[in-house]
C-alpha positions in Angstrom: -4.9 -5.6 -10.1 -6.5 -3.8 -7.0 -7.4 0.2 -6.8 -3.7 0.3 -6.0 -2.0 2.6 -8.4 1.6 1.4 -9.8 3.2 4.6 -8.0 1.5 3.2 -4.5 2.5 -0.7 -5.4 6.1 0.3 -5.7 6.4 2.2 -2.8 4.8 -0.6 -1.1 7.5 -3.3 -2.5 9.9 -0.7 -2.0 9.2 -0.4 1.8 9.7 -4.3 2.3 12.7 -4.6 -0.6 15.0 -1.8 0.5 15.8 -2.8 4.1 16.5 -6.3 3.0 18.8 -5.1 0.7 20.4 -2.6 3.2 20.8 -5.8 5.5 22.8 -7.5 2.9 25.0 -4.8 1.5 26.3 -4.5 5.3 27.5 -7.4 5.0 29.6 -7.0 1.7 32.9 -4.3 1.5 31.8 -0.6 1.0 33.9 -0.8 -2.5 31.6 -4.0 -3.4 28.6 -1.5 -2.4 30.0 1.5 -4.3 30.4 -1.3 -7.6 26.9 -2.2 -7.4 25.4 1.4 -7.2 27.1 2.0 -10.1 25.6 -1.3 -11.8 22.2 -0.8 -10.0 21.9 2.7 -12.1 23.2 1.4 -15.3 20.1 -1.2 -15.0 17.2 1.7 -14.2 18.9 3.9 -17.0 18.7 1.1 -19.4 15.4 -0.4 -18.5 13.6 1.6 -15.4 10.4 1.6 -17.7 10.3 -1.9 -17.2 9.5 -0.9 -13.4 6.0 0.8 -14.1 5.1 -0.4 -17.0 5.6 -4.3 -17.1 7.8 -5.6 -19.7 6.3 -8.7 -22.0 9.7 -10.7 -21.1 9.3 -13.0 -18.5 11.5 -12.2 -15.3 12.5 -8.3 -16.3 10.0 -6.4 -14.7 11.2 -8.1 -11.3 14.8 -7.8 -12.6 14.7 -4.1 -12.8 13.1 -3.8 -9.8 14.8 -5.8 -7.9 18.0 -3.5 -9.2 16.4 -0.2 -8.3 15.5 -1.7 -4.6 19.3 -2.6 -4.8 20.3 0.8 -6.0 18.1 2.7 -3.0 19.4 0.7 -0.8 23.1 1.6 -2.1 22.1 5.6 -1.4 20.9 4.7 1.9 24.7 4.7 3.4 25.0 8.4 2.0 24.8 10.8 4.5 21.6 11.7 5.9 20.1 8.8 3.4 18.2 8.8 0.7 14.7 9.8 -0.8 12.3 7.9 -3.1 8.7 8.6 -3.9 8.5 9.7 -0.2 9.9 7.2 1.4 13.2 7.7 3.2 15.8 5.3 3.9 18.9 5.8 5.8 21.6 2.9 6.8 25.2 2.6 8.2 27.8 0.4 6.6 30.3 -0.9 9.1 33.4 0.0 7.5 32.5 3.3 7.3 31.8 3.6 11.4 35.3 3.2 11.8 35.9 6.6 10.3 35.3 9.8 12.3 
């Protein structure tokens, strides 16, 4: 691995994950996004050492990571966003644009 420290390689993948996500979950129902925040945190509680630390087992390193990009990306329809290691990221949902 380069000079890059794991803090500065997450951020990194975190910058080009999290807006992908956001993109997605726009498309899905705000309950479908509330459901998989929930799920999103149960996987970092369980396993979020996984994320800077890489696991031995093939594929859950990527799969908790993949779940806390998810998770972020969840927060990001809070009001006034959300902050990670930083970086902040901030989205609308449709559905909830219809509501003053």
């Amino acid at each position: 691995m380069s000079d890059c420290g794991n803090e500065e390689l997450l951020k990194l993948t975190l910058q080009a994950a999290v807006p992908m996500w956001i993109e997605t979950l726009k498309r899905r129902p705000f309950d479908d996004v509330m459901r998989r925040a929930a799920a999103a945190g149960q996987v970092i509680a369980e396993r979020g050492d996984v994320i800077l630390y890489k696991s031995k087992k093939k594929g859950q390193t990527a799969a908790a990571f993949n779940s806390l990009a998810e998770g972020i990306a969840c927060l990001a329809f809070a009001r006034g966003g959300v902050r990670f290691l930083g970086l902040h990221f901030e989205a609308r949902h449709p559905e909830l644009e219809k509501t003053p």
